[in-house]
Phi, psi and omega in degrees: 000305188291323168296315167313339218254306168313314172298329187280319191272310158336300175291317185277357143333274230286336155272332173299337191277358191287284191326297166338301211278307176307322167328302194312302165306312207250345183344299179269021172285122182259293162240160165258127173276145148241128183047240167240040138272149172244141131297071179306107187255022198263149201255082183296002166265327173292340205274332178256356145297325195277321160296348199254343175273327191275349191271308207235005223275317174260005185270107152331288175325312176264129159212155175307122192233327210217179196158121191227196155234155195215128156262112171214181187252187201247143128253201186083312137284316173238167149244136178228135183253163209194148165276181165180153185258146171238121185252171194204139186225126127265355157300257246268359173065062195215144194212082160223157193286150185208138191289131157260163181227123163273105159243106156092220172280356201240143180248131156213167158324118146250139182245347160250141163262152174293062185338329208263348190275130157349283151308011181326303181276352163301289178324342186234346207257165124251158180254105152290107172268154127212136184141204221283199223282336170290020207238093177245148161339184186143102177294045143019177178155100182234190197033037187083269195265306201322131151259141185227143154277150163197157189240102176168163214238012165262138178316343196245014181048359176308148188232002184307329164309313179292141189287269168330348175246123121277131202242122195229147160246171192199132157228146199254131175258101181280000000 
């Protein structure tokens, strides 16, 4: 009687730590890719609440209307190809990016940086374009490895040429 018992609290251990341990894993699971579809499993009204108190907290004007995924390729040294969350205000013209990481099918958040990685700060940062319609998100890769945000479709991401785009980087300790 008492090994049954033992057996029981074990097993129901040895699941809670399952469950656990796949939390852990997926917290930050955004979306799922099938092919080139996305799911987004992510509570996207928390995700644009959470942009608009930390970003935006006294602008009136902005909200978040939209949230996407966006595949695209890098410019400037190389082509690399990269996720990215896109939130979008239109009234306020405002497009900002937040870096996804692919494993397998799944897309996520990172919310810590990796210190040891290069890329450390793409990966944690987000990117504010605003303005007209050309003043878009945008990954670099200069210097060989390095990646940079910019909201322009030029290698050097400037975006000071265009009159209309500004560009802020931001990073959130989550």
């Amino acid at each position: 009687m008492k090994i049954e018992y033992f057996k029981l609290i074990f097993l129901i251990l040895f699941c809670f730590s399952i469950n656990s341990y796949l939390y852990a894993q997926d917290k930050n699971l955004f979306a799922t890719v099938e092919k080139d579809d996305y799911k987004i499993v992510a509570d996207t009204v928390k995700y644009k609440s959470f942009l608009k108190k930390y970003f935006y907290p006294n602008e009136e004007d902005v909200s978040f209307d939209k949230i996407s995924i966006k595949k695209q390729y890098t410019v400037g040294e190389r082509k690399e190809l990269y996720y990215f969350i896109l939130a979008e205000s239109f009234k306020s013209n405002i497009r900002l990016a937040s870096w996804l990481e692919k494993e397998d099918s799944k897309l996520y958040r990172i919310t810590e940086a990796d210190l040891n990685n290069k890329n450390a700060g793409i990966t944690v940062s987000y990117l504010a374009c605003q303005g007209q319609s050309s003043c878009t998100p945008n990954v670099s890769i200069i210097e060989g490895e390095k990646k940079y945000w910019g909201c322009s479709d030029r290698a050097d991401l400037a975006c000071g040429f265009m009159e209309d785009c500004k560009a802020s980087t931001m990073i959130i300790s989550e």
